[in-house]
C-alpha positions in Angstrom: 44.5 129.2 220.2 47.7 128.0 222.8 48.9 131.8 222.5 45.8 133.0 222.7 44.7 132.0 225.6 47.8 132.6 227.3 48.3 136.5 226.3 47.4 137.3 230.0 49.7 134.7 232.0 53.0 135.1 233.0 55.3 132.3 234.9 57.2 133.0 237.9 60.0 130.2 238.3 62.0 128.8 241.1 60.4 130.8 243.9 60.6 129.0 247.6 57.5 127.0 248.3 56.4 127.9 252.1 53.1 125.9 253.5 51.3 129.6 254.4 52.8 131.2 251.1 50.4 134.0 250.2 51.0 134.3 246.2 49.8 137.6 245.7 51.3 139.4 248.0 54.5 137.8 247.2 53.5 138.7 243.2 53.1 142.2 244.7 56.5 142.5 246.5 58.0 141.2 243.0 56.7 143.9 241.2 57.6 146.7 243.9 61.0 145.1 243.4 61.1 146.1 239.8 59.0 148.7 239.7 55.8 147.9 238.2 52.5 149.0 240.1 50.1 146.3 240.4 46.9 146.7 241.8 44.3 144.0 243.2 42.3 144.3 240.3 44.6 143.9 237.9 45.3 140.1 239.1 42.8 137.7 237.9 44.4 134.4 239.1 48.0 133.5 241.2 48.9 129.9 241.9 51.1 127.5 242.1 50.8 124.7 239.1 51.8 121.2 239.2 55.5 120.3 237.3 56.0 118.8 234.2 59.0 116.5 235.8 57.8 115.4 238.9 61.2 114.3 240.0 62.6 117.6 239.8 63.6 119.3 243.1 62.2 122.7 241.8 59.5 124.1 243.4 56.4 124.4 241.4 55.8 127.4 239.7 53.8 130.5 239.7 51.1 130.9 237.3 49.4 134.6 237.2 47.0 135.7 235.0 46.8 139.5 234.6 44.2 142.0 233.5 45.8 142.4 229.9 48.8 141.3 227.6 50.1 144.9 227.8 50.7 144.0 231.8 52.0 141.1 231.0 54.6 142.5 229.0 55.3 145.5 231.3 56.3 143.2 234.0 58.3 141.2 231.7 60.2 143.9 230.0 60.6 145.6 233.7 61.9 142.2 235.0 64.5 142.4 232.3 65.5 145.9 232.8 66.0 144.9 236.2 68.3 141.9 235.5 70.3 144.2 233.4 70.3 147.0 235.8 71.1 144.8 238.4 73.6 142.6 237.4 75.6 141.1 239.9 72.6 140.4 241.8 69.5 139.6 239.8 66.1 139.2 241.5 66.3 136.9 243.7 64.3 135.1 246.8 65.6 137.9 249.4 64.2 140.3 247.3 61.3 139.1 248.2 61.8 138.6 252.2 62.0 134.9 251.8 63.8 133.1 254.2 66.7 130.4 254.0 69.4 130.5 251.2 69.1 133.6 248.6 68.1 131.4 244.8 67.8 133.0 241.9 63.9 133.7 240.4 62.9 133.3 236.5 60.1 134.8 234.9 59.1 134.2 231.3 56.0 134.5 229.0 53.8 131.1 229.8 54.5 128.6 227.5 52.4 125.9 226.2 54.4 122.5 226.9 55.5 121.8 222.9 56.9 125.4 223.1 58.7 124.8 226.5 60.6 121.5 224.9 61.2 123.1 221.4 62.6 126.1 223.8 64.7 123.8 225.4 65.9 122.4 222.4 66.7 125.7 221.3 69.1 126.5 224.0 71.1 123.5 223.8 71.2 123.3 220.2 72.7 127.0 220.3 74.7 126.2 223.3 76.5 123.4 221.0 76.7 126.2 217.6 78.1 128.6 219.4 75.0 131.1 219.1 75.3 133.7 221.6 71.5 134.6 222.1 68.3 132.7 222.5 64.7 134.7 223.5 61.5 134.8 223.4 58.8 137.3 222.1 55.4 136.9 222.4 55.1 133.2 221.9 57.7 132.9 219.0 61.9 131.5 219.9 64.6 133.4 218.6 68.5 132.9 217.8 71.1 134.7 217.2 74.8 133.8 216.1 76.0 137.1 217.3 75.9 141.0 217.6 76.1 141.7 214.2 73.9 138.7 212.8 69.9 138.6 212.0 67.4 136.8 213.9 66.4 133.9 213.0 62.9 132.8 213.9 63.0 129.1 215.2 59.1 127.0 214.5 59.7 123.5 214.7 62.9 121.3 215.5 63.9 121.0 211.4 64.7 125.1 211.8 67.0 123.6 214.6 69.0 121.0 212.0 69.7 124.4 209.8 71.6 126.4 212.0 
């Protein structure tokens, strides 16, 4: 049901709060930036959500809820194109006209919050093994050793003690 209902959302991550932000056409200017057309219509909701650690000096993140998963997942794979493309300078806050210092912006599937801490997990638990890839598709975490191993699909913290 968790997945479900998030099929449509996407999370935008450390993007500048500004008091008169306007969300969508910021969302907008994003997707110009990586080449996805976006129409009105095809945005359902845009806002800002509250943070799971309020003592964090992140700003809040962007919750949008799109017209379909198949959106969704043409921004997301577009973002990541564009990250790849653009190496040396991923999308980033002046990519998006924002002013003060240039910060780097995330975007990822939207998670439930046991997903986000097993995600966590993850990474630091490859991070210490020595596995060179973490990700995440449609809902479900992912690691990989290397370039020539399997992935392995990670569903609770005991898949974390095997690796």
């Amino acid at each position: 049901m968790e997945k479900i209902s998030r099929s449509c959302n996407l999370e935008i991550q450390a993007v500048p709060e500004n008091l008169n932000e306007n969300l969508i056409s910021l969302l907008k200017k994003l997707c110009e930036t990586i080449k996805v057309p976006l129409e009105d219509i095809q945005i359902q909701a845009c806002r800002r959500v509250a943070k799971m650690n309020r003592s964090s000096k992140r700003p809040r993140n962007i919750l949008v809820t799109v017209s379909s998963p198949r959106l969704r997942d043409t921004i997301l794979s577009s973002y990541m194109r564009y990250n790849k493309a653009h190496a040396k300078e991923p999308l980033n806050s002046s990519h998006l006209d924002l002013q003060g210092e240039s910060c780097r912006i995330y975007m990822a599937e939207h998670f439930s919050p046991e997903c986000k801490i097993l995600h966590l997990k993850t990474r630091q638990t490859a991070s210490e093994k020595n596995y060179k890839y973490v990700w995440v598709k449609y809902g479900r975490i992912y690691v990989r050793k290397d370039d020539h191993s399997g992935a392995i699909l990670i569903k609770n913290e005991d898949n974390l003690v095997r690796l």
